[in-house]
N, C-alpha and C positions, 0 to 999 in steps of 0.2 A: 587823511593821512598827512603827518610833518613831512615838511619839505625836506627835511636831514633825512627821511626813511628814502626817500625817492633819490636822494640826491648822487649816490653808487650807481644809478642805471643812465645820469643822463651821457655819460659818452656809452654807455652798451646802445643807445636808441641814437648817438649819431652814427655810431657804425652801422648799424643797420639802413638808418639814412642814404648813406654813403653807398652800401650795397646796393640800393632800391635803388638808385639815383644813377651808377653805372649800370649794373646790370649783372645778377649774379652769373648769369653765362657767359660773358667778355671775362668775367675774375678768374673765372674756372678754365679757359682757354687759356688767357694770359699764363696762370699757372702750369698748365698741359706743355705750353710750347717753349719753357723755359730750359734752358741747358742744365739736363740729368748732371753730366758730369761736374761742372762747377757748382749744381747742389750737392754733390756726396762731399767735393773739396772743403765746401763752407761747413759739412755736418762734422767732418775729423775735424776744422780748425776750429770749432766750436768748443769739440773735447777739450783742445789747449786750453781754450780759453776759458775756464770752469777752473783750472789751478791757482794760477795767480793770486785771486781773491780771496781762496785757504792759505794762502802764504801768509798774503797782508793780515789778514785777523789773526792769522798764529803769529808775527811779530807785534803787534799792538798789545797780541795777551801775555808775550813774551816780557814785554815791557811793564806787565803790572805782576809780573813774577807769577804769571800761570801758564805752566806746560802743561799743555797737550799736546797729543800724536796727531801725527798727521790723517789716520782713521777716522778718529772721535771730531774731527773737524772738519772733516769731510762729509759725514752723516750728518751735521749739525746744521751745516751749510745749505745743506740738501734740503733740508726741514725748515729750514728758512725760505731758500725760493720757492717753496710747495707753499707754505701760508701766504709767501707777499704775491703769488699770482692767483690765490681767489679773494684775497681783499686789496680794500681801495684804496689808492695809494701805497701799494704795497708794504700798509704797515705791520701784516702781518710778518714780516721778517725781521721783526725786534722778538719771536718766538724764540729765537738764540736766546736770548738770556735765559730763561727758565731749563732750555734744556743742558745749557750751559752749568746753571746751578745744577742740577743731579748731577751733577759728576766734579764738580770743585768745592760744593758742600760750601757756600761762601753767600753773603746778603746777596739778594736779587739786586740792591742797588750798583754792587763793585761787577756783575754780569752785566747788567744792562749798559754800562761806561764804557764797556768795549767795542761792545754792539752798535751805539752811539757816534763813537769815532769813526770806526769801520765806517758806516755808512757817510758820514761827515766828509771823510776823504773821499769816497765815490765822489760825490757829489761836485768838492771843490774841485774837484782832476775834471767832472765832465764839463765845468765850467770853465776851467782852463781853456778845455779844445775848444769850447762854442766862444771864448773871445778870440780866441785865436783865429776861428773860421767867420765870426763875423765881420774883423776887418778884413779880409779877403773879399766880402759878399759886400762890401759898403760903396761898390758902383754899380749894385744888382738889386738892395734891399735896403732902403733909406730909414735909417732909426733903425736897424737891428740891433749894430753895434752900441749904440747909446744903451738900448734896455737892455742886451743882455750884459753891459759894463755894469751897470748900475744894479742888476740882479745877482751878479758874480760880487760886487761888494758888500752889498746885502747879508748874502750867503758866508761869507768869508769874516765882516764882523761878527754877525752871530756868531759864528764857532768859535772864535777869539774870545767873544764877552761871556759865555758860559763855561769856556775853559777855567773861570776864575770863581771860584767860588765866594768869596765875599760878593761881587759883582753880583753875581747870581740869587745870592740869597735876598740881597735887595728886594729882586723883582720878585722872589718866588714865594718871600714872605708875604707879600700880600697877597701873589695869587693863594694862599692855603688860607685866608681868611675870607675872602671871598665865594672861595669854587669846592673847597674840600670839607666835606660833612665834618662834626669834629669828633668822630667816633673812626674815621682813616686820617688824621693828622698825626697822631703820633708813628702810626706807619710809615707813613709820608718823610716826615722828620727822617726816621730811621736810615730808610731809601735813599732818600739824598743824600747823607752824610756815609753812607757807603758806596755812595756814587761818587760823591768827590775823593774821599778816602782812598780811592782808587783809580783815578783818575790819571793815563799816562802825562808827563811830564811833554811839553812842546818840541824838547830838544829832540825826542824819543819817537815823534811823529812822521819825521822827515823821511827816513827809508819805509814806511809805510805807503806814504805819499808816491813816492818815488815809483813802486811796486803799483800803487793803482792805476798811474798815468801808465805804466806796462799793461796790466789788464785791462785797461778800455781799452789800447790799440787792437791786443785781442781778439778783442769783441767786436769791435767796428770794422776789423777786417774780414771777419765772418761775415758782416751786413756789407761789404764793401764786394767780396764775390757771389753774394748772394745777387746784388743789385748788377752785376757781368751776367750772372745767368737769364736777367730780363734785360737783356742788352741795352741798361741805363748806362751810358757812358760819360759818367761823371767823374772831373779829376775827385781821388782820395780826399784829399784834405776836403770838401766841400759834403761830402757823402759826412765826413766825422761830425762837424759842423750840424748838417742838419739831422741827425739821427741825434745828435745830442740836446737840442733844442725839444726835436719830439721828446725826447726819453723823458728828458724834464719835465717839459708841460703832462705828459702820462702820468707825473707822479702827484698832481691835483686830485685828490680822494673824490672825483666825479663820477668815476668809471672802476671796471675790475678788468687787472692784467693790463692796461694803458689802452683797452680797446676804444677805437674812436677817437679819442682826443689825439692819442697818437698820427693816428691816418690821416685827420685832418689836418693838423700839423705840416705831414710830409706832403699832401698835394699841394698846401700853399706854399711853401719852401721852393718844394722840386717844379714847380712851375713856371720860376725864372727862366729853365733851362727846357722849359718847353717840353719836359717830360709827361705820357698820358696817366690819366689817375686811374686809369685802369692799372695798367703796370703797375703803379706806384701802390696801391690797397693789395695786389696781390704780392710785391715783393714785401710787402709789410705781414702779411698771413705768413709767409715760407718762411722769412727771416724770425719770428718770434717762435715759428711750430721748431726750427731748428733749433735755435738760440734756450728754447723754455721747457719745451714737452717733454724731452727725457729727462733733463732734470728735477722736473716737475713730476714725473710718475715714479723717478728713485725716491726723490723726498718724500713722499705718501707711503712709498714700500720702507722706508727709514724707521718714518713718524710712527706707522700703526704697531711698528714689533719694536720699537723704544721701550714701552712698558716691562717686555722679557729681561732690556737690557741689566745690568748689575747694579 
């Protein structure tokens, strides 16, 4: 067997690890004894935070002169977290673009560049908070701030250097000679050049941006009383901080749904602060079943009756 076919399961077999290793009956107590009611508060403020993120992609599509409803973007949306949490790396939630295309009748490349961004701006915003929270943690966790400066620059020139399309073409002209059979190069070609074609302008990016650093907060406040209901009492800012750090390292195509990489993640973080990884693996099961699974079972009920749609 390639070590690429195995290579999705090695955080499913460290979470399991992690299981064996606590004790799946401490996880399941832990969970039992967690406060009902600021799980129901995290499960409404979860809903909130499921909008924001249709906002931001409906301005970025706004931006490339494609309206749609707030419906059609809501179900798309939905179809997207349903594929990015059973593949790795959650890349199945670039599945927006195709579904996107049925309904704007336009190149999969000028779909996909929205999609693209979208996600780009996640990204740079949760990178944001994790500099932000690692100089806080830089008399806690020595060399955090350095890598994740250095990872957030990373992060930030890329999106800059492919925002350009000459720039881009540079490097992507030779990947097509290298990597792409030549019977999908002139696809290829195509794709790109209605990828850049449609490409929002930088200026145009900023209240998108704007709107994502609003939907993390969101999100992270969801995991922020999630983490009250296992009486982790850690200041906010530091909760943002390392839920961002996991989230990221999750999105390594090692594992499906961020399982494992995540968890271990949060027990070395949260352990500055002397919190047990008991708690910690079980506020990470509640906070993802809140945060994921009904979205997760709408986008499946979305996906399978798309087909009926117009």
């Amino acid at each position: 067997m390639k070590f690429r076919k195995i290579l999705p399961f090695i955080g499913i077999l460290i979470f399991a690890y992690l299981i064996f290793k606590i004790g799946l009956d401490k996880i399941l107590g832990s969970i039992l004894s967690a406060n009902i009611y600021l799980l129901i508060l995290a499960l409404l403020f979860s809903f909130i935070a499921l909008i924001p993120p249709i906002i931001k992609w409906m301005v970025v599509l706004r931006s490339q002169n494609i309206m749609l409803n707030f419906w059609t973007l809501f179900r798309i949306d939905f179809m997207g977290i349903f594929y990015g949490s059973i593949t790795p790396g959650r890349v199945g939630t670039f599945i927006r673009a195709y579904y996107l295309r049925d309904k704007i009748k336009k190149p999969l490349g000028a779909c996909i560049s929205s999609v693209v961004v979208d996600k780009m701006l996640d990204l740079l915003a949760m990178g944001v908070f994790a500099v932000i929270g690692s100089i806080l943690l830089l008399n806690k966790i020595s060399g955090l701030f350095t890598a994740v400066f250095i990872a957030f620059i990373l992060l930030f020139g890329t999106f800059i250097f492919f925002l350009n399309k000459k720039r881009s073409t540079f490097i992507l002209k030779r990947v097509w000679k290298i990597f792409i059979p030549q019977k999908f190069k002139k696809i290829a070609l195509e794709t790109f050049n209605s990828f850049y074609g449609n490409l929002p302008k930088i200026k145009t990016i900023f209240v998108p941006f704007l709107i994502a650093l609003i939907s993390l907060v969101f999100a992270f406040t969801t995991v922020y009383i999630v983490a009250k209901a296992f009486s982790i009492n850690i200041p906010y800012i530091y909760i943002i901080t390392i839920w961002s750090l996991a989230t990221i390292v999750s999105l390594i195509p090692i594992t499906i749904a961020g399982l494992g990489t995540r968890e271990a993640v949060l027990i070395t973080l949260f352990s500055v602060f002397n919190v047990a990884a008991t708690d910690i693996v079980a506020m990470s099961i509640v906070a993802y079943i809140i945060s994921h699974v009904i979205p997760d079972i709408l986008g499946w009920f979305f996906a399978i009756r798309w087909k009926y749609e117009d």
